[in-house]
C-alpha positions in Angstrom: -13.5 15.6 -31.8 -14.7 13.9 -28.3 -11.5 13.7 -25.7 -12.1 11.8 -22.4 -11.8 13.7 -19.7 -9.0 11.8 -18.2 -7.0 12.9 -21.2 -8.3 16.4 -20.9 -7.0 16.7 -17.1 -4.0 14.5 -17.5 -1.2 16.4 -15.7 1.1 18.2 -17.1 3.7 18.2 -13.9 4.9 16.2 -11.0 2.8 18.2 -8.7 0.2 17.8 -10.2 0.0 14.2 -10.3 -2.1 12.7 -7.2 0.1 10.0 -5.3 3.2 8.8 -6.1 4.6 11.1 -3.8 7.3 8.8 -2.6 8.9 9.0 -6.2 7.1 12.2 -6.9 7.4 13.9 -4.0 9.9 17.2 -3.6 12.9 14.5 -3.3 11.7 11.5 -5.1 13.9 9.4 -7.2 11.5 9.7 -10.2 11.1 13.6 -10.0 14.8 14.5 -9.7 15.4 12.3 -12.8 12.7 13.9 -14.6 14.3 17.6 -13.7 17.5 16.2 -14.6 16.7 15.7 -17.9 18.9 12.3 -18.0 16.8 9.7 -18.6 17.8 6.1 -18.4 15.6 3.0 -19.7 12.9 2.3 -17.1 10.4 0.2 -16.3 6.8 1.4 -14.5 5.1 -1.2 -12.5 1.9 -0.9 -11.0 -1.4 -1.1 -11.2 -4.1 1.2 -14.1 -5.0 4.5 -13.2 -2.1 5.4 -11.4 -0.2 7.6 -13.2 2.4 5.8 -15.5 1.9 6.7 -19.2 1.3 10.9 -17.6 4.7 10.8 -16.1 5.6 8.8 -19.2 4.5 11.8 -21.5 5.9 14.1 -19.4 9.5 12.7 -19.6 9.0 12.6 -23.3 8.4 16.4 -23.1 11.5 16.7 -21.1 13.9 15.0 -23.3 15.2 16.2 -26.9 14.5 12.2 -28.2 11.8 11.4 -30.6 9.1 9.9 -28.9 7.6 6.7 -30.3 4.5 4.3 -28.4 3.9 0.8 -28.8 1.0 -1.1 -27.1 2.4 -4.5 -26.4 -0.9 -6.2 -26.7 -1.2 -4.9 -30.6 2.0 -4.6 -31.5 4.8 -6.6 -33.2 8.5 -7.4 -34.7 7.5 -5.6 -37.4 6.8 -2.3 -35.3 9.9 -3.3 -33.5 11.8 -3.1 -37.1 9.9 0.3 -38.4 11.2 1.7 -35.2 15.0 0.7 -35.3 15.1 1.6 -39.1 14.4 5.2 -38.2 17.5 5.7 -36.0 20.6 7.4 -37.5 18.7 9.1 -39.5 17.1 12.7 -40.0 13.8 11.3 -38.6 15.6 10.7 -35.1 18.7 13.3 -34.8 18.6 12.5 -30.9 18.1 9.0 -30.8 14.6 7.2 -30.0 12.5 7.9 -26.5 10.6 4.8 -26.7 7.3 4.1 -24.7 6.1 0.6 -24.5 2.8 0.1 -22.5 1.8 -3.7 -21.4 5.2 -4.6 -21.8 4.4 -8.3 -20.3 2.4 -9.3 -23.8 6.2 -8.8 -25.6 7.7 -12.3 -25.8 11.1 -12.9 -25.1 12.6 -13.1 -28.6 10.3 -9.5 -29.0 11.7 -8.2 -25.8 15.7 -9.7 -26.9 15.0 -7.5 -30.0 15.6 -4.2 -28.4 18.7 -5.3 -26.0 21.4 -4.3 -28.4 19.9 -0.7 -29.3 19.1 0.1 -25.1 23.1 -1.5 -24.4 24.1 1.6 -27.2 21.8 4.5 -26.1 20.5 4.5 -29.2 16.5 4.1 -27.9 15.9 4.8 -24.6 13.2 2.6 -23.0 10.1 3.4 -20.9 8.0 0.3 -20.4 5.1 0.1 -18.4 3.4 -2.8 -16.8 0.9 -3.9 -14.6 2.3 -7.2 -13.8 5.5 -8.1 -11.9 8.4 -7.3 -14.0 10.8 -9.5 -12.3 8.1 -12.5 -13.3 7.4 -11.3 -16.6 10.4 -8.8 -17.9 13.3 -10.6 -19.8 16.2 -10.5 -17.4 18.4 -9.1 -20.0 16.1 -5.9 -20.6 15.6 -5.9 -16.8 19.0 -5.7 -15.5 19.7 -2.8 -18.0 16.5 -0.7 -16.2 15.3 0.8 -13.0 11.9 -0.2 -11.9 9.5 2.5 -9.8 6.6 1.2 -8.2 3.4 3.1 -9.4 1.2 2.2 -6.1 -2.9 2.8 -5.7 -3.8 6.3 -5.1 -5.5 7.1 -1.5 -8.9 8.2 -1.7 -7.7 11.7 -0.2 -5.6 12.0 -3.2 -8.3 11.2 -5.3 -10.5 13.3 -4.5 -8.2 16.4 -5.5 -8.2 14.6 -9.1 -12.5 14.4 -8.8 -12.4 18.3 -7.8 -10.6 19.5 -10.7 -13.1 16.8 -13.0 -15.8 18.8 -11.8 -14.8 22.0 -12.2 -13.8 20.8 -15.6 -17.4 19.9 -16.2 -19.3 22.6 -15.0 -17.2 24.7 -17.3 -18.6 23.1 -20.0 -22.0 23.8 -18.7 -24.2 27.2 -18.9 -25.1 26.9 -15.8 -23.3 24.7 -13.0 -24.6 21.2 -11.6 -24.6 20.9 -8.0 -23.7 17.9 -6.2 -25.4 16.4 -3.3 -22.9 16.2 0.0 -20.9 12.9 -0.5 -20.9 12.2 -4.1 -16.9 13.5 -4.2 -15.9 11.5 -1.5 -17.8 8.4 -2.5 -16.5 8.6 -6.5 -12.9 8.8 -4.9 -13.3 5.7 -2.0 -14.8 3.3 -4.4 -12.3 3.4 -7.2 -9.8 1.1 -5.9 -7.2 3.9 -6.2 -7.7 4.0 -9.9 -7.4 7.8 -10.8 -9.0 6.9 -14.6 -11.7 4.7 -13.3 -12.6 8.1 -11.1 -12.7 10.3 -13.3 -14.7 8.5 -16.1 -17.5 7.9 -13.5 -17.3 11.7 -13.2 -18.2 11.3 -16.6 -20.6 9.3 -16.6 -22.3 11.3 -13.9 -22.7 14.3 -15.5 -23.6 12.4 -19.2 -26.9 10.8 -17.0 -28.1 13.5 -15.0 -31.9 14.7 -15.0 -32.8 18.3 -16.3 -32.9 19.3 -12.3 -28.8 19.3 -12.7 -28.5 17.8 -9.5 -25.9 14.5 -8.7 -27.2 12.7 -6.0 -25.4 10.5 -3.7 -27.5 7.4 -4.6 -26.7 8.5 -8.5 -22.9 7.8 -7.7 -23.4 4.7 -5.6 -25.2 3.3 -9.0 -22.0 4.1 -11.2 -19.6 3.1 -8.5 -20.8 -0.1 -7.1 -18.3 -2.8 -7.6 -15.8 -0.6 -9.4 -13.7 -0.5 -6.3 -12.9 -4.0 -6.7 -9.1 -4.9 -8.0 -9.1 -8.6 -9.3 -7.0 -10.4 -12.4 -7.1 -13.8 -12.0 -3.9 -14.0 -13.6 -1.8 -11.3 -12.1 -0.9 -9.9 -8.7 -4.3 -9.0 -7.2 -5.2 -12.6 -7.8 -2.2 -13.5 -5.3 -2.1 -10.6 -3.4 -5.7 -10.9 -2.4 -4.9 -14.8 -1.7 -2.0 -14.1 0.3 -3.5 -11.4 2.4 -6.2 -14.1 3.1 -4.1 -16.6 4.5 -1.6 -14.2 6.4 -4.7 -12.9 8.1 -5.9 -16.5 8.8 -2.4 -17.4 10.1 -2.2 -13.7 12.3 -5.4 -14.7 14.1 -7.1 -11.8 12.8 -11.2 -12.6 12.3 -11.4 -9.1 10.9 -8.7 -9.2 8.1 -10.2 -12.5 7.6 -13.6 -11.7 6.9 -12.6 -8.5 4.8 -10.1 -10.9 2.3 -12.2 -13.3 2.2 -15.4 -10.9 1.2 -13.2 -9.5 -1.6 -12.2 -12.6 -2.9 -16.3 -13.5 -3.0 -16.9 -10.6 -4.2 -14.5 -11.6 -7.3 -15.7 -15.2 -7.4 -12.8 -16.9 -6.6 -14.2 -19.7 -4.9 -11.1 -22.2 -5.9 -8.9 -20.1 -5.0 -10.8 -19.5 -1.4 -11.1 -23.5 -0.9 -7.1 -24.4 -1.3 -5.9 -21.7 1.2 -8.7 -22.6 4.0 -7.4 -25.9 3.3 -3.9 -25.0 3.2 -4.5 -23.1 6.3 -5.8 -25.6 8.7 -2.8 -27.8 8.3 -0.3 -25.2 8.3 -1.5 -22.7 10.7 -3.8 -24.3 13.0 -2.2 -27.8 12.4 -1.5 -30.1 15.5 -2.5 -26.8 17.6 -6.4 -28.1 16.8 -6.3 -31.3 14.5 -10.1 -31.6 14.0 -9.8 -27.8 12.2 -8.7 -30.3 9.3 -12.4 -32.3 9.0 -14.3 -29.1 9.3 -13.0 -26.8 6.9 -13.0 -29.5 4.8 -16.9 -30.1 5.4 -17.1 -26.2 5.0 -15.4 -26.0 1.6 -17.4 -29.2 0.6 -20.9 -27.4 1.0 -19.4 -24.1 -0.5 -18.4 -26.2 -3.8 -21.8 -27.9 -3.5 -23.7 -24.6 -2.9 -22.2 -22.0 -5.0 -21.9 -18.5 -4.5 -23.8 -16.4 -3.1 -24.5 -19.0 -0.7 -20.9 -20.4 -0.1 -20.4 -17.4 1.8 -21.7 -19.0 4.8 -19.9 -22.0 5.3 -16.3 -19.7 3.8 -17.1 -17.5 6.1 -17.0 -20.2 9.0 -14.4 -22.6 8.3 -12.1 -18.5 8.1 -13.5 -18.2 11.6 -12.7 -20.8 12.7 -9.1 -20.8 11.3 -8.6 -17.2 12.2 -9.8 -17.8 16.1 -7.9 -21.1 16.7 -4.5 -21.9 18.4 -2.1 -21.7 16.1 0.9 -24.1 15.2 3.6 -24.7 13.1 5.3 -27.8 14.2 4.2 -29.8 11.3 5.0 -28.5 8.5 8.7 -27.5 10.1 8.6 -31.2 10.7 8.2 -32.2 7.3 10.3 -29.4 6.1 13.3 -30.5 8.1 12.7 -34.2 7.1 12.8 -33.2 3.3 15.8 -30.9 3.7 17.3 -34.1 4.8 16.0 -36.5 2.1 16.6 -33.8 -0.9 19.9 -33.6 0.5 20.8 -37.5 0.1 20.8 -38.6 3.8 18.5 -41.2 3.4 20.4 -44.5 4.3 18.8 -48.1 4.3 15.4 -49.0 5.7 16.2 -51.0 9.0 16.0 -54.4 8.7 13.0 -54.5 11.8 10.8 -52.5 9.7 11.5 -54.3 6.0 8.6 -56.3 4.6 9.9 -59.7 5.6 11.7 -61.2 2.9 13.6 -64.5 2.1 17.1 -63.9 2.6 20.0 -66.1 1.6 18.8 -69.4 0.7 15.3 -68.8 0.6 14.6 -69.2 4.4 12.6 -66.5 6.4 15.8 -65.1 8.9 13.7 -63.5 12.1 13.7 -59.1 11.3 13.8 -58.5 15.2 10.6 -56.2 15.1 9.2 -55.5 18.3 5.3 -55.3 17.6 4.4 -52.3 20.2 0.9 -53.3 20.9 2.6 -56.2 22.9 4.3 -53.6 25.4 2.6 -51.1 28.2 1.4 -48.1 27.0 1.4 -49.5 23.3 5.4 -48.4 23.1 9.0 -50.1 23.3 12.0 -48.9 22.7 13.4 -49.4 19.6 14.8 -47.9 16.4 12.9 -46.8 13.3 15.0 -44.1 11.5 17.7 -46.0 8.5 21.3 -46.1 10.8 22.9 -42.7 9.0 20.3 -41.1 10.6 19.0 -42.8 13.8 20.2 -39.2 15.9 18.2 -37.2 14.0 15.4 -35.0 15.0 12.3 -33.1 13.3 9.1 -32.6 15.0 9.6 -30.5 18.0 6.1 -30.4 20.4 4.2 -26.6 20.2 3.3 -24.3 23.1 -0.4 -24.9 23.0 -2.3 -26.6 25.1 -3.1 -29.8 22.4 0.3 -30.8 22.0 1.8 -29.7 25.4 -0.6 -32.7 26.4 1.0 -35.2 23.8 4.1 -34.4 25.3 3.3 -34.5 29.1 1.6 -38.2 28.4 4.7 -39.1 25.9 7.2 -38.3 28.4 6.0 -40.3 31.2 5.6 -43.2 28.9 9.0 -43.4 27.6 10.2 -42.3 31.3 8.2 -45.5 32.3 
């Protein structure tokens, strides 16, 4: 019966799994509970291809429990139910090792199901996920587990797991297929540290290959382009990608920029592009340079109107611009501190100079005492504008750049004046 080779060279140890090393490694966390042979309920976060149903199977090897799997995605109460029905019985003397991949498709009641039998010890749990479990694990089952971090593998680490796929292959073979300089190194850099992903273009490679049983370099650019991409619109690449984006945007980094931004074209994200250009220019760049504002605006406008491929150009611009201008902060700490203030009931009564003028008492207009500034030098008087509970108070605070350093200098010679 076919076997993929990523089952057929699926570790068997913690040295032999690539990466990981810093709960692999001689004294990681992971590995000393693993020698231990105490297992406590766990959860594996992180994304495919990087090693969490092997060290799951390996655990189960470890352990004297009977081992039972459930995909979240296919499975049910009802499985849930078969499982608990077998325990305290002859089917599992030791109690249940139970492995639950996708964990994030269980609902909560599902996930509420298995609290009482994890509380007794009588199923240990081993979930994996490739989603945030503190956003999508029930905090009940969550605060009962330990969570390890299952991160993408380097490529250098790959590349040990693309060796032995070879080796695998050409032992298969009678006689051995030879593989043009950089085909190794370009199978394990373009995989976007997925370890599977690797070793099924490996696969792949040697399924395709002409009678002259020879792998070219340009054969494994054709099965790898694109595969290096990470992207779910709906998990943490989606906001990771985002998020690296704007903090690049925000660090004044045209580089970073340009490579975030490429990979989020590259997924097709253009939405997603649009609101953090948009977001940035106010937030980042802000009063710093206030006509940033109109022209990433124009930019995103002809990117929506354009579509990709040829939104790249104007993206590409308005992140230029964002990522090379002076940066400032002041208005979004001035709003900030003004909400803080509002959400926290200081709000106090309009004063009366800046009311809509109304009738008060016996229907007769009573004179507000507005002073109407266009009347005064300089367009400015004196007078007071915040509700009386708050007239002291103070929010915007003028940035080091040269923009609003020049607001100030003119603002404080009027109101010397």
């Amino acid at each position: 019966m076919y076997k993929p080779l990523a089952d057929e060279i699926r570790p068997s140890t913690p040295d032999e799994v690539v990466g990981q090393k810093h709960i692999l490694g001689p004294n990681g966390m992971l590995r000393r509970i693993i020698e231990s042979g105490s297992i406590p309920n766990m959860i594996f976060y992180g994304p495919s291809g990087t090693g969490k149903t092997t060290v799951a199977r390996m655990i189960a090897e470890r352990t004297n429990r009977t081992l039972r799997k459930l995909n979240a995605t296919t499975a049910g109460i009802a499985d849930i139910k078969q499982i608990i029905s077998e325990l305290d019985t002859f089917m599992t003397p030791g109690g249940v090792l139970l492995y639950l991949d996708e964990i994030q498709y269980f609902n909560k009641k599902q996930q509420q199901s298995l609290l009482e039998f994890i509380e007794d010890g009588r199923i240990t749990l081993i979930a994996s996920t490739t989603e945030n479990p503190y956003f999508c694990v029930f905090n009940a089952v969550l605060s009962r587990s330990t969570v390890f971090e299952f991160k993408p593998v380097p490529p250098a680490e790959v590349e040990k797991a693309v060796v032995r796929a070879v080796k695998i292959m050409n032992a298969r073979e009678a006689s051995p297929y030879q593989l043009e300089d950089g085909v190794i190194h370009r199978i394990a850099a373009s995989c976007g540290g997925d370890v599977r992903k690797a070793l099924n273009s490996v696969e792949l490679l040697f399924s395709t290959v002409t009678e002259k049983r020879f792998i070219t370099l340009a054969d494994a650019e054709a099965i790898t382009q694109r595969s290096s991409m990470r992207y779910d619109r709906e998990g943490d690449e989606h906001f990771d990608a985002l998020s690296a984006l704007m903090k690049s945007l925000r660090g004044s980094d045209p580089d970073a920029a340009m490579h975030y931004l490429g990979r989020l074209i590259e997924a097709g994200d253009l939405v997603g592009i649009c609101r953090r250009l948009l977001c940035s220019a106010s937030e980042d760049v802000g009063m710093a340079y206030p006509m940033a504002v109109p022209i990433v605006k124009a930019c995103v406008d002809s990117a929506l109107q354009l579509g990709l491929p040829e939104a790249r150009l104007p993206l590409a611009e308005a992140a230029l611009v964002l990522a090379t201008a002076p940066k400032s902060n002041s208005a979004i700490t001035a709003i900030d501190s003004a909400l803080a203030d509002i959400r926290a009931g200081h709000v106090g009564a309009y004063p009366r100079q800046l009311q809509n003028k109304h009738a008060d008492g016996a229907g007769f207009e009573q004179e507000q005492g507005y002073l109407y500034p266009h009347n005064y030098p300089s367009h400015w008087v004196r007078q007071q504008y915040l509700p009386d509970d708050l007239k002291d108070a103070h929010y915007y605070d003028f940035g080091d750049n040269k923009t609003e350093q020049a607001a100030k200098r003119y603002w404080d010679e009027v109101k010397k004046r």
